[in-house]
N, C-alpha and C positions, 0 to 999 in steps of 0.2 A: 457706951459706944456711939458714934457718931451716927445722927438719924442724918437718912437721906431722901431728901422732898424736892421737888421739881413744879410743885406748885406754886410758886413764885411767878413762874413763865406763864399762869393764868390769872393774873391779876391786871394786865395793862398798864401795869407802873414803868415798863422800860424803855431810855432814852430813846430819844427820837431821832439821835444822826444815825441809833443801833438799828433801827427798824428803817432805816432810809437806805442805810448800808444793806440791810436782806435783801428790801426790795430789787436794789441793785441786783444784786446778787442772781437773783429769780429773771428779769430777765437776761442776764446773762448768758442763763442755765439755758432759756427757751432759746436762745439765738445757736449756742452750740449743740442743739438738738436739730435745728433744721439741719444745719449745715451739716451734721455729722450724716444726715440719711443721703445727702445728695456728694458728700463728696468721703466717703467708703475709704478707697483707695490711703488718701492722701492721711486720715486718722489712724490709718493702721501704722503707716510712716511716724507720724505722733507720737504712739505709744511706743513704739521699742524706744525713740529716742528718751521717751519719760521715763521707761522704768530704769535706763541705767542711772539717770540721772538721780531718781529716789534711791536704787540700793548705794549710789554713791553718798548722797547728800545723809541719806538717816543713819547710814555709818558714821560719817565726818561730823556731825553733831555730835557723838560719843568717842570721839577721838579715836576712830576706826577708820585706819587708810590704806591705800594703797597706790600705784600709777592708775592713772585714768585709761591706758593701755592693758592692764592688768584689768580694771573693772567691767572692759568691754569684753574682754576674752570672758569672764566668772558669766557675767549675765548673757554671753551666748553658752555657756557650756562648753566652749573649745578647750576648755583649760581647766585640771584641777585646784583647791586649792592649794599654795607654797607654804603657808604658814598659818599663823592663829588668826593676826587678820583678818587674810584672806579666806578662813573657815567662817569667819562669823560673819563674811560679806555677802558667802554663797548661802547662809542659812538663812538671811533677810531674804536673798533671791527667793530663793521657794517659798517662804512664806506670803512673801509677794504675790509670787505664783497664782498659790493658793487662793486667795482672795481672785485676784482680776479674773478666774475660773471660775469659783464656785460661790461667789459671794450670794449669789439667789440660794444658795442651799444651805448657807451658814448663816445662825442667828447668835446675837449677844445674848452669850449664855456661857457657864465655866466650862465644858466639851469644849467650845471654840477657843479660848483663852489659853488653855490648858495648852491645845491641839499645836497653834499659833508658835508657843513657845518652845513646847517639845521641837516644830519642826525649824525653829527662828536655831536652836543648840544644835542640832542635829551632826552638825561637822565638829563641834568643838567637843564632843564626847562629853557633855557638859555634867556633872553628876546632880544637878537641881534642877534639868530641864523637866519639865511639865513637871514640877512641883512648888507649890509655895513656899516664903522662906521660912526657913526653921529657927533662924535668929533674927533675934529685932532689925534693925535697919536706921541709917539715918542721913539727912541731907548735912553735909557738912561744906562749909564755905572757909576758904585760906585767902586774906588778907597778905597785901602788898610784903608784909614783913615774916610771912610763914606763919603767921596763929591763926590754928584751927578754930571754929566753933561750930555748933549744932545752930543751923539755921531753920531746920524745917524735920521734927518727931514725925515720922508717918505712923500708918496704925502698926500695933504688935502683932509679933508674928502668932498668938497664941489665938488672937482676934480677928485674923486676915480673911479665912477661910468662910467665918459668918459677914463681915463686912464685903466679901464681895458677892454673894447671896442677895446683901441687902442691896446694893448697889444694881444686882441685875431684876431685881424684884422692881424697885425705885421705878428703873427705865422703864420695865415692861407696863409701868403704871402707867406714866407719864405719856410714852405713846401711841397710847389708847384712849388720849385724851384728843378730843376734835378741834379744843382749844389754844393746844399748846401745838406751837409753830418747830416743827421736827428740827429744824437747821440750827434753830437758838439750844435746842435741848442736849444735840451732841458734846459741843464742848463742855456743857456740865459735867454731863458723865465720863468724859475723855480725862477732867480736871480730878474729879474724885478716883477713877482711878490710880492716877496719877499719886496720890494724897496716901492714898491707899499701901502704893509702891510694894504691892504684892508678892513680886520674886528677888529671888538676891540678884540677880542680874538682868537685863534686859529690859525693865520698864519703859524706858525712852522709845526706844525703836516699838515693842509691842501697841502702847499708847499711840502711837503713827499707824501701823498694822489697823487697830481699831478704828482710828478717826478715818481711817478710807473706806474699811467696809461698812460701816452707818454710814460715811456719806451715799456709797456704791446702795445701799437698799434703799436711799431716800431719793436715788436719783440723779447725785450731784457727782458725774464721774468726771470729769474732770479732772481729774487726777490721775487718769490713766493719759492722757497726754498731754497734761502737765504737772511736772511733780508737785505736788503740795508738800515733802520732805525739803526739796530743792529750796522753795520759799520760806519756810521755819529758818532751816538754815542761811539763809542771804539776810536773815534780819534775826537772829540768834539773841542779840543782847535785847529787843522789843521783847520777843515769845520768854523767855526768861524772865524779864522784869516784868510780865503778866501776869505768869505763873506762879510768880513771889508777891504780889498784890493780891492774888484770889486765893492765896492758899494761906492767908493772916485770919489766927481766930477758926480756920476747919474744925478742928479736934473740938471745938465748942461750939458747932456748927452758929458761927460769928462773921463767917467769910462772905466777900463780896465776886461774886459767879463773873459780874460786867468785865472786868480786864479781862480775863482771859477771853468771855465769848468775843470782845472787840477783836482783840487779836486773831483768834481762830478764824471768824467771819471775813478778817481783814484779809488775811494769808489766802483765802479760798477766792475772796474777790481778784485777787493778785495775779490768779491763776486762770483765771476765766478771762482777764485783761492780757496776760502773757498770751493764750489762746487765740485769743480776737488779735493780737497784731504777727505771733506766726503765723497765722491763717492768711491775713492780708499780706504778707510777707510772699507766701509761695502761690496765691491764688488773688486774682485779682475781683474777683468775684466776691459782692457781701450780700447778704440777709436782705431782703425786700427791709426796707424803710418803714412799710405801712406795717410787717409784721413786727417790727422791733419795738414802736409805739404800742402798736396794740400789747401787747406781751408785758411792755412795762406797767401799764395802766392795769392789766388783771392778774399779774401776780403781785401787785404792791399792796402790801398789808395793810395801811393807813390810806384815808385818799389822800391823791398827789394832787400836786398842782403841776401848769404846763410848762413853769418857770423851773422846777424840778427835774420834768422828763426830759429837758432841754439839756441840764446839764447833765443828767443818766447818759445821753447822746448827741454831744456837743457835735456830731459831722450832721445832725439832724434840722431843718431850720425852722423857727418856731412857725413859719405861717404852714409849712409840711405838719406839726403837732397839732396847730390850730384844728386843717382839715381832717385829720383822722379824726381825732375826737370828738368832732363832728358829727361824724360818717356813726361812729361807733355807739352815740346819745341817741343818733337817730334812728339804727337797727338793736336799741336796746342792751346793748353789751354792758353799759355802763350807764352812771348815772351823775348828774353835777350837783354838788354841795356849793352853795353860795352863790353870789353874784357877780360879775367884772372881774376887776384884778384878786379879789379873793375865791374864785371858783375854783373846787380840786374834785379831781374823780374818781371815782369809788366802782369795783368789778360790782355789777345787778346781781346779789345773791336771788 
């Protein structure tokens, strides 16, 4: 059976645009955290329009449609649904639900998995919901001219039930590790389940389900208003062709984790970018300056340089980065590595 390790992410072997790209990321994170406590109102507008956008987008990834008129009616509840479609659109709704509620009270564990999927069937009277598959499963790919083939053996279904045991055992290791950086970790385990392809139906959308609430526990919500579904989908053929590079050589645990974490990291960057310019968009008001430097410099995992945070925040001008960093060496916040043009800085653990 396939072991599952996550000690790799504690070694310090991984690329450096990958850990340039977190860092991004991080302060991103810190910028739509101010702004979300000062301006309330205007996030709550955010979300409704996010979440139709994800029960729309992670349907239409799985060839799940309907009017975009229709998806606004499912996701207020004014409307039942008309067909099978539209049953499976309103079962992502709630599951949806579910999460942006109670995600503090739900942990990566087979209850939630389970729970997810029962309530993701719910309207299709599904008869495999919250069950795993009872027959094997396979990824099959059709060629220009109609020939089938098996592109991708997930695990058997006689094996599913302890591989995903091992799988939540894996994480629970892993994030309890002080070493291992939570953000790089998700898509591992988003990918192995994936690999895994645990139910006869539903994997795609549930794997989405998942990747929001590990972000939602680690912090990284954004995705309640901005679909992180929405962005998979706008670049479909990328996330695909990630998924098919990181999942060569699984079954012999031979696989390479990096395409997909890029992807995932990329897609979540995407979002937090779409954020910062709807923001700017309806408010003309941004983030103090001084705190967006600072923020970058002490969430960044490597030390930076100021050539770096310059491009993190290209409206930012370097002699503004010169002076925070400054400010920040000299009340101790941080600390400089090197000299001149090669000095980068590092958060004063």
């Amino acid at each position: 059976m396939r072991k599952f390790d996550y000690s790799f992410l504690d070694n310090g072997l991984l690329p450096a645009n990958l850990l340039t790209l977190t860092s991004a990321v991080y302060a991103l994170k810190t910028s739509s955290t101010f702004r979300k406590e000062e301006f309330e109102k205007l996030f709550v507008e955010l979300e409704h329009i996010a979440k139709v956008q994800s029960v729309k987008s992670s349907n239409a990834i799985e060839g799940i449609v309907t009017s975009d008129e229709r998806i606004e009616e499912i996701v207020n509840q004014s409307s039942k649904p008309l067909n099978h479609n539209e049953a499976e659109i309103a079962g992502y709704r709630d599951a949806l639900n579910t999460i942006h509620l109670e995600y503090d009270h739900l942990d990566f564990d087979e209850n939630t998995i389970l729970t997810l999927h029962s309530i993701m069937m719910s309207y299709t009277t599904y008869e495999y919901a919250e069950q795993y598959k009872k027959n094997n499963n396979y990824i099959i790919e059709e060629d220009e001219n109609g020939t089938r083939k098996i592109r991708f053996t997930p695990t058997s279904a006689k094996e599913t039930p302890e591989a995903i045991n091992q799988l939540i055992l894996a994480y629970m290791d892993a994030r309890n590790n002080p070493n291992i950086n939570q953000l790089l970790l998700i898509p591992c385990v988003i990918l192995d389940f994936l690999c895994i392809h645990p139910f006869s139906d539903g994997n795609g959308r549930i794997s989405r389900l998942l990747s929001l609430l590990l972000l939602y526990k680690n912090e990284f919500d954004v995705g309640k208003y901005v679909s992180f579904e929405e962005q998979i989908n706008n670049l479909k053929g990328y996330y695909y062709d990630s998924l098919e590079k990181s999942s060569k050589g699984w079954a012999d645990n031979k696989n390479d984790y990096i395409p997909f974490i890029e992807n995932f990291i990329s897609t979540l960057y995407r979002c937090y970018k779409e954020l910062d310019k709807r923001f700017n968009v309806v408010n003309s008001k941004k983030v103090n300056k001084k705190s967006r430097i600072e923020s970058t410099v002490l969430n960044s995992i490597l030390p930076i340089s100021k050539s770096e945070i310059c491009k993190l925040l290209p409206d930012v001008s370097p002699t503004t980065v010169e002076a925070v960093l400054g400010k920040m060496i000299k009340d101790g916040s941080i600390i400089r590595i090197g000299t001149s043009k090669n000095s980068r800085y590092l958060r004063n653990s």
